[in-house]
C-alpha positions as CSV (number, residue, x, y, z in Angstrom):
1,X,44.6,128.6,172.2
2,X,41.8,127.1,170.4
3,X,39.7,124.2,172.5
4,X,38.5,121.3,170.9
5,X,35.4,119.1,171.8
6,X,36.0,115.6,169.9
7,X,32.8,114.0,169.3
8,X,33.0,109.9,168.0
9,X,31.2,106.9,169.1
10,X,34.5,105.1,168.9
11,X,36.5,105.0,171.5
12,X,39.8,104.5,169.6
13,X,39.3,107.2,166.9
14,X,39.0,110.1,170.2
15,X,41.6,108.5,171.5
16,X,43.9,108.8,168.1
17,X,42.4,112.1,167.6
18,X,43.5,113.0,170.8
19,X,47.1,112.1,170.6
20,X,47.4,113.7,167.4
21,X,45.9,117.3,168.2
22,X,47.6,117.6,171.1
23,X,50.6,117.6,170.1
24,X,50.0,120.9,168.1
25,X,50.7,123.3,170.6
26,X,47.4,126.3,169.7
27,X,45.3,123.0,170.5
28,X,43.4,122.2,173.2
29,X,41.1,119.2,173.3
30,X,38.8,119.7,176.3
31,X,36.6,116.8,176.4
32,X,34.7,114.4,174.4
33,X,31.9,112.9,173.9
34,X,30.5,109.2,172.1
35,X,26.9,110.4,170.9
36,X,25.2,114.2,170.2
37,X,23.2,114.5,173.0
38,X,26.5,114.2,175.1
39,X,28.2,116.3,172.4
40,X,25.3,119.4,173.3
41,X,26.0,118.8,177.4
42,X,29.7,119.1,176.6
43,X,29.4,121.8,174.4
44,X,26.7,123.9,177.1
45,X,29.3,123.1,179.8
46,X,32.8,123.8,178.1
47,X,32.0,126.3,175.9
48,X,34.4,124.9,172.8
49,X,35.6,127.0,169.4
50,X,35.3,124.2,167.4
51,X,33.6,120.5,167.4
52,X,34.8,117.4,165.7
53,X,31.7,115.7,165.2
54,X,31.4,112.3,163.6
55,X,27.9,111.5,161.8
56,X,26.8,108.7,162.7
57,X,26.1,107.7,165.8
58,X,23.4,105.8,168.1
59,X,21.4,108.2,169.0
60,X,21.3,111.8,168.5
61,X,23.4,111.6,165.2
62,X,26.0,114.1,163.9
63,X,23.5,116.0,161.7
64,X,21.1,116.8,164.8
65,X,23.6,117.8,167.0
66,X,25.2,120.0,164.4
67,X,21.9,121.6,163.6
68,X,21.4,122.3,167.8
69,X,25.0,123.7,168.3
70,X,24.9,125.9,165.2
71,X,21.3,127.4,166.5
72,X,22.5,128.1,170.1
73,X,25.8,128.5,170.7
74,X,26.7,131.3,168.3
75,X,30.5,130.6,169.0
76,X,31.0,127.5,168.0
77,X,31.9,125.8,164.8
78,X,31.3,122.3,163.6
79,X,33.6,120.3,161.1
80,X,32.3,117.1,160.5
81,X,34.9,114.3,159.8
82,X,33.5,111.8,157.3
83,X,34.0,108.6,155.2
84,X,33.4,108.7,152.0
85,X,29.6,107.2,152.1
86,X,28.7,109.6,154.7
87,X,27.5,111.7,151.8
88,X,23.9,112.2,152.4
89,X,24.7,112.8,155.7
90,X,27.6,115.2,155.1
91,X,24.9,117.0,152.8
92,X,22.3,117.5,155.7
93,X,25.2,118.7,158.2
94,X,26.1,121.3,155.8
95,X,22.3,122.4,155.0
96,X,21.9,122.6,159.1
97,X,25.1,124.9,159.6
98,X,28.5,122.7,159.3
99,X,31.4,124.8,158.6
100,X,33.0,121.9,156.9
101,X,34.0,118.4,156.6
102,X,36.9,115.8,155.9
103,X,37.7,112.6,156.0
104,X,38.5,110.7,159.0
105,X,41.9,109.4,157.2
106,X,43.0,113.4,156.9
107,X,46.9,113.7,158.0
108,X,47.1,115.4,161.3
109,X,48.6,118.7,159.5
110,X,45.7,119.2,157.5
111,X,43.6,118.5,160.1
112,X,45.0,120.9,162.4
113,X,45.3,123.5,159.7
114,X,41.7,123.0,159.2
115,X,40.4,123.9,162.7
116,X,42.3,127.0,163.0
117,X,40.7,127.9,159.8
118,X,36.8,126.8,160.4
119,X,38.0,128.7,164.2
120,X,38.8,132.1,161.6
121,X,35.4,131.4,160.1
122,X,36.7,129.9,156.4
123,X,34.6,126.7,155.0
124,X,37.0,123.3,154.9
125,X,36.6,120.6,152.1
126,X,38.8,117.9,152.3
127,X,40.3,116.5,149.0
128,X,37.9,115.0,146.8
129,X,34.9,116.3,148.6
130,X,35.0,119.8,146.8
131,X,32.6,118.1,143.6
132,X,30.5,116.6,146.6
133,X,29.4,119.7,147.8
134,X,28.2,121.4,144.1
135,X,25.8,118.6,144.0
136,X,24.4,120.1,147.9
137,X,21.2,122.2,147.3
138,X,22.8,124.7,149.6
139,X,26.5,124.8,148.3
140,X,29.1,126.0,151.3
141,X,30.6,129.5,150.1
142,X,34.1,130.1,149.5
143,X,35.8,133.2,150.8
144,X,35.7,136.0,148.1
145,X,38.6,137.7,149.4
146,X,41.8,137.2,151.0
147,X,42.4,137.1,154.7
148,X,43.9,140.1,155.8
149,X,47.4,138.8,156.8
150,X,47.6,137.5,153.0
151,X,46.4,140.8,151.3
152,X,48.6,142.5,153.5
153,X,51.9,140.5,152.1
154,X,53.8,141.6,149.3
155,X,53.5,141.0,145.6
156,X,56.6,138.8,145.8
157,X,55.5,137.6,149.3
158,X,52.8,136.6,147.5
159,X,54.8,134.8,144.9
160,X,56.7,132.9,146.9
161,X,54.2,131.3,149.2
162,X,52.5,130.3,145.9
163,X,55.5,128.6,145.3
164,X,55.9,127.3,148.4
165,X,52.3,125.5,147.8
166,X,53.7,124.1,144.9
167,X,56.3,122.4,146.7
168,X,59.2,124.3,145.6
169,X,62.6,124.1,147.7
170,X,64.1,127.6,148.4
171,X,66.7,127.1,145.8
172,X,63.6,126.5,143.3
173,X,62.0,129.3,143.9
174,X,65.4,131.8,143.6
175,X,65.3,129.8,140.0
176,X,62.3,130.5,138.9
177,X,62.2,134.5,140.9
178,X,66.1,135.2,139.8
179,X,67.0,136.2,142.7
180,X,69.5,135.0,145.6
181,X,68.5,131.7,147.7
182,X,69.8,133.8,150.9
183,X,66.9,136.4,149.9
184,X,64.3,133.4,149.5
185,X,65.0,132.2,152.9
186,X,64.7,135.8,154.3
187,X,60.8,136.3,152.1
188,X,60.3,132.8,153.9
189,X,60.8,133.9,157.5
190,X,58.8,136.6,157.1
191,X,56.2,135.1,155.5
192,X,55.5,132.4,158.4
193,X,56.0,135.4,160.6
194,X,53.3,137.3,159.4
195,X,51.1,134.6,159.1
196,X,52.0,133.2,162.5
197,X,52.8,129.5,161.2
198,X,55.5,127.3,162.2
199,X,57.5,125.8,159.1
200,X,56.7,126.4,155.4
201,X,54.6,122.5,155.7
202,X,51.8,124.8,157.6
203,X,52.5,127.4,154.6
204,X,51.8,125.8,151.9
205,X,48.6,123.8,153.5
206,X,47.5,127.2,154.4
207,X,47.9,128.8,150.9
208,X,46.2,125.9,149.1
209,X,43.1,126.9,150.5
210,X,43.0,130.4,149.0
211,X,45.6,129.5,145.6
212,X,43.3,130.5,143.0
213,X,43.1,134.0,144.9
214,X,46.7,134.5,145.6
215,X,47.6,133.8,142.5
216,X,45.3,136.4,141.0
217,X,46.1,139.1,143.4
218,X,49.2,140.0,141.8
């Protein structure tokens, strides 16, 4: 289970952020808070994996409480939901530790997908940030390897969850593999099997964010 801390000064966004997350059963949101110097309390108190932390804020804004958190509690990570002219801002939170950011209109699939990554220790761009964050003096770094549970998949594991990425139906992918649909559909359950994901949705969101590495893995 991976607890949440949702940090907004709206009311209505923790609320819809809320609703959404908890539905996603490796999710638990364990309190929020409207400003960063409630956002430190809550993190001191409730000891969260990962923080949601809007920008800005009255008070103690997103950037100084992400700078706080990332310098004393060793534990937690920090992605930063944005709009897009938070840039200057997003740019500081990254500088002082951020292990990522997207935008506040992210569907709730990517958005879960993205904490249980930033909670495995992987940076998170939304779309359309990625040339954002060249332009940072301190540019967020990429993994340089697989995970693991992806190196550890077969060439033709591999294959197939690359398709899958590209949004190919099983009868697709026995097309373009030559082989039977009824063996696609057994490489599929074991694929979410060994990466622990639900439906082949979570798949392909998940191999997006290490394609160009999968695909040259061979």
């Amino acid at each position: 289970m991976i607890r949440v801390l949702l940090v907004d000064d709206q009311t209505i966004i923790r609320q819809g952020l809320r609703s959404l997350l908890e539905a996603k059963p490796d999710l638990q949101i364990v309190g929020e808070a409207e400003n960063g110097q409630k956002a430190l309390q809550q993190v001191e108190t409730l000891q969260p994996d990962v923080v949601l932390m809007d920008i800005r804020m009255p008070g103690m804004d997103g950037v100084a409480a992400t700078q706080s958190i990332t310098q004393n509690f060793a534990n937690t990570r920090v992605l930063v939901l944005t709009t897009f002219d938070d840039d200057e801002y997003v740019s500081q939170a990254m500088r002082v530790g951020a292990n990522g950011y997207l935008l506040k209109d992210t569907p709730s699939e990517e958005l879960a997908l993205a904490i249980r990554l930033v909670h495995r220790g992987y940076t998170q761009l939304g779309p359309g940030l990625l040339e954002k964050a060249f332009s940072m003096p301190i540019a967020p770094t990429p993994p340089i390897a697989l995970p693991q549970e992806l190196a550890e998949l077969t060439p033709r594991e591999r294959e197939v969850l690359c398709l899958i990425a590209a949004g190919a139906s099983n009868r697709e992918i026995a097309e373009s593999l030559h082989i039977a649909e009824s063996t696609v559909k057994n490489y599929v359950t074991n694929i979410l099997s060994r990466l622990h994901l639900r439906d082949r949705t979570q798949a392909a969101l998940y191999a997006n964010s290490f394609l160009p590495l999968l695909e040259n893995s061979g």
